[in-house]
N, C-alpha and C positions, 0 to 999 in steps of 0.2 A: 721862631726867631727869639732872640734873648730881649729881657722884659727890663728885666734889674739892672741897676748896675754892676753888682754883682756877676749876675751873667754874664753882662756884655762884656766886663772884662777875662772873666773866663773864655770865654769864645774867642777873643784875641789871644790871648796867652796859649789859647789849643792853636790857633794858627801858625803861630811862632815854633812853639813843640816842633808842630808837626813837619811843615817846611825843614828844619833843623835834621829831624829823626830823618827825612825821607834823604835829605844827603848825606847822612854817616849811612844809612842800609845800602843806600849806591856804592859808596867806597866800601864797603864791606865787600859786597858784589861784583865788582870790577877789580878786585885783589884778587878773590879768587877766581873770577875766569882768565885773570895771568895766568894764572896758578897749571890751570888747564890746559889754556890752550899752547904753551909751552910743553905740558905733559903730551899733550897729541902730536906736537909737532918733531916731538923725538931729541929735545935740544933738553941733557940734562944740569945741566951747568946754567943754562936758564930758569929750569922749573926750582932748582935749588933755591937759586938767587931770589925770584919770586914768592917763592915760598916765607923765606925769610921773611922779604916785606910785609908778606901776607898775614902772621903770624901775630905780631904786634898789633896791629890793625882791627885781629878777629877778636885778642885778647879784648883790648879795649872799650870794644863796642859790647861783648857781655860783660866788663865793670858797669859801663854806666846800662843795664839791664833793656839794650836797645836788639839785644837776643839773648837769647838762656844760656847759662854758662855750659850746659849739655851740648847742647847746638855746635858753639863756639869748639866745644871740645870734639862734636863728630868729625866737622869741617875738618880740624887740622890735622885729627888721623888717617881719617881716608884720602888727601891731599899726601901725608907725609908716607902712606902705604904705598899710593900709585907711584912718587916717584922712587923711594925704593927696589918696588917693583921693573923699573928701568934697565936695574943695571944686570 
C-alpha cells in the first residue's frame, strides 16, 4: 500500500489511467469484431461501412500509444484483406 503522498496520489492517478485505457481497449475491440462479424456473415457493404468506423478508431487509440502503431497497422490490413477478399 502507498505510504507517501506521493504514492498515494500516484495510485489514484494509475486508477483513473487505467479505468480510462480499459474503455478506449474495449472500443477498440468491439470495432473490430464489427468488423468481423459482418465479414462472416457475408454482408459486404456492411463489413465496408464498418470498417470505415473501425479505422479512425484504431488510428487513434495508437496516437495516444494505448496500442503500438504496428498493431494498429496489422489490424487494419488484415481486416481490409478479408474484406477484399469477399468480392
Amino acid at each position: 500500500m502507498a505510504n507517501s503522498p506521493q504514492a498515494i496520489k500516484r495510485a489514484r492517478q494509475a486508477l483513473k489511467r487505467r479505468a480510462r485505457n480499459q474503455g478506449q481497449r474495449s472500443m477498440v475491440r468491439t470495432s473490430i469484431k464489427k468488423v468481423v462479424t459482418a465479414i462472416e456473415s457475408g454482408d459486404r457493404e456492411t463489413a465496408v461501412q464498418a470498417y470505415k468506423t473501425a479505422v479512425p478508431v484504431i488510428d487513434r487509440m495508437a496516437d495516444k500509444d494505448l496500442i503500438h502503431r504496428n498493431k494498429a497497422a496489422r489490424h487494419k490490413s488484415r481486416l481490409n484483406a478479408r474484406i477484399k477478399a469477399m468480392a
